[in-house]
C-alpha positions in Angstrom: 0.0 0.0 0.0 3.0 2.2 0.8 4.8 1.7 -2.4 1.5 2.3 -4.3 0.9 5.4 -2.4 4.5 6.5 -3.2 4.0 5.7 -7.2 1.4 8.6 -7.3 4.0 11.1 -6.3 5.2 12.2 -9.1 5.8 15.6 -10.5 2.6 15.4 -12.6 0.4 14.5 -9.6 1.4 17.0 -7.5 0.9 19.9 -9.8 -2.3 18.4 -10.4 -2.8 18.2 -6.3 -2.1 21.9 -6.1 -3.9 23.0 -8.9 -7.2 21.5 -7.6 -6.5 22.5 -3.7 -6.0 26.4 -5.4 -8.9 26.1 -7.2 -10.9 24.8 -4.3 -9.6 27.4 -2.3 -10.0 30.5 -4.6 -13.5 29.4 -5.1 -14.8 29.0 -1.7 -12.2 31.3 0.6 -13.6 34.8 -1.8 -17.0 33.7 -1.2 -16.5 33.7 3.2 -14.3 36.5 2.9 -16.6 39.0 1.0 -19.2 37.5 3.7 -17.5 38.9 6.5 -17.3 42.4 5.8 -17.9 45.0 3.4 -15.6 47.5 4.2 -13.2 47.4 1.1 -9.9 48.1 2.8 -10.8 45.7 5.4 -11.8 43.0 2.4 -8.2 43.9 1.0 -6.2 43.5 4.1 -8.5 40.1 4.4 -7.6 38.9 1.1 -3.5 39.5 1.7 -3.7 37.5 5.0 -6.0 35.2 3.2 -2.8 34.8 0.7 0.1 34.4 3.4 -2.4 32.1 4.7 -2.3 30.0 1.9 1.2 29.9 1.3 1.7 28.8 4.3 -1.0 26.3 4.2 0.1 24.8 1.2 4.1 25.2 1.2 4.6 22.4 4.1 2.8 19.5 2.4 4.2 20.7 -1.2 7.3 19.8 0.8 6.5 16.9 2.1 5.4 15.7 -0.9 8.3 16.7 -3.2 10.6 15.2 -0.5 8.7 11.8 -0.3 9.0 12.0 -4.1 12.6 12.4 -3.9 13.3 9.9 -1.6 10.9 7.4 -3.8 13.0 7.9 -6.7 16.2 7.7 -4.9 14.9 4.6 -3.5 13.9 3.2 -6.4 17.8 4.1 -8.4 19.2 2.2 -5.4 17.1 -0.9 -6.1 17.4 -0.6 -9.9 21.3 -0.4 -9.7 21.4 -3.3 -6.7 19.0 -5.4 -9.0 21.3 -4.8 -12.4 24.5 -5.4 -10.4 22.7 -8.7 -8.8 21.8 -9.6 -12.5 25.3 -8.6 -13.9 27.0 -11.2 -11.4 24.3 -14.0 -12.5 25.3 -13.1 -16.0 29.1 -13.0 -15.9 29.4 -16.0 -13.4 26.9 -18.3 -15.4 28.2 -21.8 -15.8 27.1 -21.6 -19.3 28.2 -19.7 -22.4 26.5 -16.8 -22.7 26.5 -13.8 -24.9 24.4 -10.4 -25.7 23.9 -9.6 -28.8 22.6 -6.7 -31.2 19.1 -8.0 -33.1 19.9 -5.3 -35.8 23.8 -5.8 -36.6 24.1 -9.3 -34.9 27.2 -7.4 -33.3 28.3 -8.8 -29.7 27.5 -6.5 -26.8 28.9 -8.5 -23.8 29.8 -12.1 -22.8 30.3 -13.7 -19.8 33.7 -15.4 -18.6 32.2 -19.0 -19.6 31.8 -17.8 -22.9 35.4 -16.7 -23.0 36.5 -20.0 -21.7 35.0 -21.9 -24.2 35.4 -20.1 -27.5 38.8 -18.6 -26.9 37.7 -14.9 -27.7 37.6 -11.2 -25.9 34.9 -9.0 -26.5 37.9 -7.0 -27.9 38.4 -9.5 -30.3 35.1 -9.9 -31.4 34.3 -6.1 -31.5 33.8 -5.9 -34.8 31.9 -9.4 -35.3 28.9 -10.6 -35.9 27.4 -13.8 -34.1 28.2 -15.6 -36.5 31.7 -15.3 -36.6 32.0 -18.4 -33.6 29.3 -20.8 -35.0 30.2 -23.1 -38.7 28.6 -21.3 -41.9 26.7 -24.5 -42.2 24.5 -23.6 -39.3 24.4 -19.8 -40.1 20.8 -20.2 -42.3 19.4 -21.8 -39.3 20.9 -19.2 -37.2 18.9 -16.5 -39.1 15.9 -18.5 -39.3 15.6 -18.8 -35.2 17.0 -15.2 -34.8 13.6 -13.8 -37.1 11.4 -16.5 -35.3 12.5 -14.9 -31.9 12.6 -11.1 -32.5 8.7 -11.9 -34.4 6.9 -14.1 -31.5 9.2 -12.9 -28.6 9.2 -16.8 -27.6 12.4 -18.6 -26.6 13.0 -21.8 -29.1 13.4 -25.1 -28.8 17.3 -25.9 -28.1 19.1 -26.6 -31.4 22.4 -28.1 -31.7 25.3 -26.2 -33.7 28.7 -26.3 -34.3 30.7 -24.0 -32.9 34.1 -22.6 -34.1 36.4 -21.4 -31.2 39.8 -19.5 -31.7 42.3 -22.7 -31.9 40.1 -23.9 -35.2 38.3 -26.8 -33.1 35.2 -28.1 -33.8 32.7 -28.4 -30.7 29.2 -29.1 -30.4 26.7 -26.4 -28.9 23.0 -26.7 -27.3 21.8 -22.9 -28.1 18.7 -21.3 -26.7 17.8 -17.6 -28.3 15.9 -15.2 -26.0 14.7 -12.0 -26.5 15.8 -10.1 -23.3 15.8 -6.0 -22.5 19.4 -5.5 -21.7 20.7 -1.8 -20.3 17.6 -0.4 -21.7 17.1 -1.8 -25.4 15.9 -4.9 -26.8 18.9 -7.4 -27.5 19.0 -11.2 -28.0 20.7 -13.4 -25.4 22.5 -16.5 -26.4 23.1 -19.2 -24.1 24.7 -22.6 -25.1 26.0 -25.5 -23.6 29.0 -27.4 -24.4 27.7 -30.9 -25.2 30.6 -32.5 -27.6 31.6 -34.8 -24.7 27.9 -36.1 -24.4 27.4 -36.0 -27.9 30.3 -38.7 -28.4 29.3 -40.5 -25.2 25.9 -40.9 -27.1 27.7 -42.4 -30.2 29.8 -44.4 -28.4 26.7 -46.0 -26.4 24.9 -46.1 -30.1 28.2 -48.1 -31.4 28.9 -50.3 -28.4 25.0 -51.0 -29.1 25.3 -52.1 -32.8 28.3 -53.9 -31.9 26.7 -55.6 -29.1 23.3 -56.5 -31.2 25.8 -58.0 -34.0 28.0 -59.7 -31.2 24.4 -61.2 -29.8 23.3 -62.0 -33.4 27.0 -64.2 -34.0 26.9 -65.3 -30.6 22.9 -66.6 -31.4 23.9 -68.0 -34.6 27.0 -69.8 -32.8 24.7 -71.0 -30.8 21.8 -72.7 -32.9 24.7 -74.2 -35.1 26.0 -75.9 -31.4 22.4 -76.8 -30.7 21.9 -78.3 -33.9 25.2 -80.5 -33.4 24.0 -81.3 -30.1 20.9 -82.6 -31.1 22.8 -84.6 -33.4 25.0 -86.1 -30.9 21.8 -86.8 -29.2 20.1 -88.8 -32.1 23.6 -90.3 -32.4 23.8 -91.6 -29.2 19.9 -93.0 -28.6 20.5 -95.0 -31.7 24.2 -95.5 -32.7 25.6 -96.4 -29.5 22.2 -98.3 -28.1 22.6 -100.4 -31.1 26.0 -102.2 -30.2 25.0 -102.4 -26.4 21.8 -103.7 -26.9 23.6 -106.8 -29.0 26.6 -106.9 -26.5 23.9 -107.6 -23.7 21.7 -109.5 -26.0 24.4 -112.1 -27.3 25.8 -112.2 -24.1 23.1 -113.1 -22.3 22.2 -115.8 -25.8 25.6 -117.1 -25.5 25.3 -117.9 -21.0 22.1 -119.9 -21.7 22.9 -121.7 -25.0 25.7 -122.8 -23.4 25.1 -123.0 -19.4 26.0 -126.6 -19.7 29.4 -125.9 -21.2 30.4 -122.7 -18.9 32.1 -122.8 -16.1 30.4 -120.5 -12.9 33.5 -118.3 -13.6 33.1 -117.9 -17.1 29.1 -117.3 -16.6 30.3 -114.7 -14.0 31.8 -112.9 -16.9 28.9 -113.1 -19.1 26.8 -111.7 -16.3 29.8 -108.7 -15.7 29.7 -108.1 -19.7 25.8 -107.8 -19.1 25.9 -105.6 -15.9 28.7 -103.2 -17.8 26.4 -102.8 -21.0 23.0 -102.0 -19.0 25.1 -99.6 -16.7 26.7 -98.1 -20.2 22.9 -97.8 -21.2 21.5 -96.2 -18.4 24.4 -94.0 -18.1 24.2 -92.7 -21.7 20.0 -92.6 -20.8 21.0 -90.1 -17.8 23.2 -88.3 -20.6 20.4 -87.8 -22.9 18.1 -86.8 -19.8 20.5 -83.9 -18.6 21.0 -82.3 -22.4 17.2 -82.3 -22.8 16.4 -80.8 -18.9 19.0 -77.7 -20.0 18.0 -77.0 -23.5 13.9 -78.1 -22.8 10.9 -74.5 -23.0 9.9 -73.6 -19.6 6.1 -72.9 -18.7 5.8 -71.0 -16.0 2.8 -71.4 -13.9 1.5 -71.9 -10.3 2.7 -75.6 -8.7 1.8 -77.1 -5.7 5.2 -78.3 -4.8 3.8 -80.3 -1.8 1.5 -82.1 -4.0 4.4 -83.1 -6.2 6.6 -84.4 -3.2 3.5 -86.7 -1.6 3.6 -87.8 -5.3 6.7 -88.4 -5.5 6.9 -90.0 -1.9 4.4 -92.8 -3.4 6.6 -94.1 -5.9 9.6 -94.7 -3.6 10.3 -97.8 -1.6 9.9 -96.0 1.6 10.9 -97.8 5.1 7.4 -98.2 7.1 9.7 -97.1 10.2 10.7 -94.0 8.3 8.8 -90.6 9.3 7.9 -89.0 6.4 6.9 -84.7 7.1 6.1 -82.6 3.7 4.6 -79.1 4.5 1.2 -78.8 3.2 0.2 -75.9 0.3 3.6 -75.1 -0.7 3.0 -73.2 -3.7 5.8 -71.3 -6.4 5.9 -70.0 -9.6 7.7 -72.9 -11.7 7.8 -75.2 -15.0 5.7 -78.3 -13.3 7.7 -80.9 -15.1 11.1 -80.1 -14.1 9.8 -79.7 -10.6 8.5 -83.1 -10.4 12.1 -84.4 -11.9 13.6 -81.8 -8.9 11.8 -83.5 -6.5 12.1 -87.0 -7.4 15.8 -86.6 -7.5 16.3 -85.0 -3.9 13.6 -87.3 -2.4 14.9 -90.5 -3.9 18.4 -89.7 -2.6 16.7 -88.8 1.0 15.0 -92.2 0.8 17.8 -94.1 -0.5 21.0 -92.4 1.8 18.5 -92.8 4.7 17.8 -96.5 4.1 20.4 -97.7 5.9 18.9 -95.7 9.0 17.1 -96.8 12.3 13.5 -94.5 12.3 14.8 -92.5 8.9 13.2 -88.8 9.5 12.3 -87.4 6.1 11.6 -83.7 5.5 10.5 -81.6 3.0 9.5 -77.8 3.9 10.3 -74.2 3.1 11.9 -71.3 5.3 12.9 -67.9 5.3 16.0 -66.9 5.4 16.5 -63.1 5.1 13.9 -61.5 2.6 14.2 -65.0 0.6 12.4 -68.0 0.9 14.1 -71.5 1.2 13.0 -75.1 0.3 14.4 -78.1 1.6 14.5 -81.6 1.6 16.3 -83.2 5.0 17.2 -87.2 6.1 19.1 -88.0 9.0 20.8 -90.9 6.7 24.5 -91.2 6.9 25.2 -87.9 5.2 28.9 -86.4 4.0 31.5 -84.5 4.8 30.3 -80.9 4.6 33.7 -80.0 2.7 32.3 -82.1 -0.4 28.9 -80.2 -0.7 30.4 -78.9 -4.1 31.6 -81.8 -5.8 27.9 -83.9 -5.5 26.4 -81.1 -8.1 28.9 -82.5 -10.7 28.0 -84.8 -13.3 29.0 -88.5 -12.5 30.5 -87.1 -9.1 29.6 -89.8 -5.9 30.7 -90.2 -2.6 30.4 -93.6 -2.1 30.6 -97.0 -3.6 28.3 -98.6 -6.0 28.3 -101.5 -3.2 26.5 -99.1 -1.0 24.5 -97.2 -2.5 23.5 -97.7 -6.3 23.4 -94.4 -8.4 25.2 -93.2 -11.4 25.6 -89.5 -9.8 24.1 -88.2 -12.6 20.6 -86.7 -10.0 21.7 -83.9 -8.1 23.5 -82.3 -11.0 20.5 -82.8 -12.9 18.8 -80.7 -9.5 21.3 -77.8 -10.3 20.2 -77.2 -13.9 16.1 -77.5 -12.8 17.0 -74.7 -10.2 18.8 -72.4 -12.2 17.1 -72.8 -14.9 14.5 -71.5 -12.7 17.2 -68.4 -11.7 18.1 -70.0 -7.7 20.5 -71.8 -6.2 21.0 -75.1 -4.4 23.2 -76.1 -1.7 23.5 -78.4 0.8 24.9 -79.0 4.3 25.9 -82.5 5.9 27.9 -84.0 8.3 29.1 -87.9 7.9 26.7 -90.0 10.1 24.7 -87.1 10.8 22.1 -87.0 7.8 22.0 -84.1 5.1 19.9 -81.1 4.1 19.3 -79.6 1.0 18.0 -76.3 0.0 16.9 -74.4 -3.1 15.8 -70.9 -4.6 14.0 -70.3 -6.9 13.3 -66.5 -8.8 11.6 -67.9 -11.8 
């Protein structure tokens, strides 16, 4: 209200203040004045007091008035000059290039130190330049068509990227902005940029990494089908070249012992029955082969399983001790291809059952549990377990850790449980202690 007040005191409105406040009082003081008397020399003398009177009157708040006025304009120099100095230092210490320039000649008026730094130039040296003396004459058409767009709408434009030409004949890219700005009282056109050649080869150097990446991908796939397509012809290879020979190893062998059991010594039908045994274990280990290829290179569906389902399934099939305690955790549920889990869980149960065989009251356990912000399955026995320093090597193909005489297996299961799981993106471990039984957990992120 008090700067509003203070606007209105300017030399036009208080002439017009005393003009109406004489007026006012010429009109109405003649009036009570020839009122009071009408002696003529005592109207005179009336009206000269009548004058003083009004000097007086009037001279204090003219004043008043002119010195509020002055102070109001001194006030208002003080805050013009503080506010161009404050805009000055935002100019010169911008982080970004920045220049003033003439919308008539295109000459330079100022720059700030940023500008300097970048292009190499004074405003000495470019006193007698035009703008486009620091950008490439390739770009000068589109120079002229933003600096016309500007000066007609009065609208900043879209940033536009130039090349610009500093004073050591480099090359650098430049993000310009053109505004129309009122600059020590006239109408100029600013010109801020930003340096963007590093990002502007960062961008191609991410856009060529790309292409090379996409093509390495595309070799890499094509690597890949032409290994999948020689795997799947070792496959057919081995179901029917190599069954071939050891089907008529164990059939002749076995035709050979019973034409001739008459004839054979025990020993020598011993060695039938070894020839027989090493053919079928030679079939069912190129079976477990053929298994493990298909489990890595099989389509996963992804759906909801009940894995405690598939373990009471899977429990059913198994020649289970009736002494053995048997505990699956009801309404176990995950997010996994149901086939391979039912070959999971056949292959970690069946080793429970068959490790734990051996055991007085065999405890069997399957379950789930958190650990952390992850949730754990497992599958425990208290069978005669390992040595915890081997938990690594049973996840290898053909890897066992003890005799066929104790406990049949090819070792061919638990590595085929390591390519289920991450397939499914988790991890499997286990934990064991010789005599003691062993545990068994798994992830899974699928």
């Amino acid at each position: 209200m008090l700067m509003q007040i203070k606007k209105l005191l300017n030399p036009l409105s208080i002439a017009l203040l005393y003009a109406i406040f004489g007026s006012v009082w010429i009109l109405y003081s003649d009036r009570w004045v020839a009122n009071l008397s009408d002696d003529m020399e005592m109207l005179s003398q009336m009206q000269t007091y009548k004058g003083w009177f009004y000097i007086i009157l009037t001279a204090i708040p003219l004043f008043l008035l002119i010195k509020a006025h002055q102070r109001f304009v001194l006030e208002s120099a003080q805050l013009l000059k503080s506010t161009e100095k404050k805009y000055e230092n935002l100019f010169l210490s911008n982080p970004y290039p920045i220049c003033v320039v003439d919308p008539e000649t295109l000459g330079f008026i100022n720059t700030n130190k940023k500008f300097i730094q970048t292009f190499g130039y004074t405003i000495r040296d470019l006193k007698n330049q035009t703008i486009h003396h620091v950008f490439a004459k390739k770009d000068h058409p589109l120079l002229e068509k933003i600096i016309r767009s500007t000066l007609t709408t009065g609208d900043q434009n879209e940033p536009i990227i130039v090349k610009g030409e500093p004073k050591n004949d480099s090359v650098i890219s430049i993000e310009l902005m053109i505004y129309e700005i009122r600059f020590q009282g006239q109408i100029t056109l600013l010109f801020q940029m930003r340096d963007v050649t590093a990002e502007l080869l960062n961008r191609q150097q991410i856009r060529d990494l790309t292409v090379h990446l996409e093509r390495t991908v595309e070799e890499r796939t094509r690597q890949l089908s032409s290994v999948n397509e020689e795997l799947e012809s070792f496959t057919y290879s081995v179901s029917h070249d190599l069954r071939a020979p050891l089907r008529a190893i164990d059939g002749f062998s076995n035709a050979i012992a019973m034409d001739n059991k008459n004839q054979l010594t025990e020993e020598s039908q011993e060695y039938f029955q070894r020839v027989r045994r090493a053919s079928q274990r030679m079939s069912q280990l190129i079976d477990d082969m053929l298994r493990l290829s298909r489990i890595t290179r099989a389509s996963l569906t992804i759906k909801e399983v009940n894995l405690s389902k598939i373990a009471s399934e899977v429990m059913t099939t198994l020649d289970v001790s009736k002494s053995s305690l048997v505990t699956i955790e009801k309404d176990i549920q995950v997010d996994a291809d149901e086939g391979l889990m039912h070959i999971l869980m056949s292959n970690l149960l069946s080793n429970a059952v068959k490790y734990s065989s051996k055991t007085d009251n065999a405890v069997i356990q399957f379950g789930k549990e958190t650990q952390g912000e992850q949730i754990v399955y497992y599958v425990k026995d208290n069978g005669v377990g390992f040595n915890n320093s081997d938990s690594n090597k049973i996840f290898k193909p053909f890897q066992r850790l003890h005799t066929e005489s104790e406990f049949v297996g090819m070792g061919i299961g638990l590595a085929t449980a390591k390519r289920i799981v991450a397939r499914h993106g988790g991890e499997i471990w286990a934990e064991a202690h010789s005599g003691e039984g062993a545990s068994f957990y798994f992830t899974l992120n699928s």
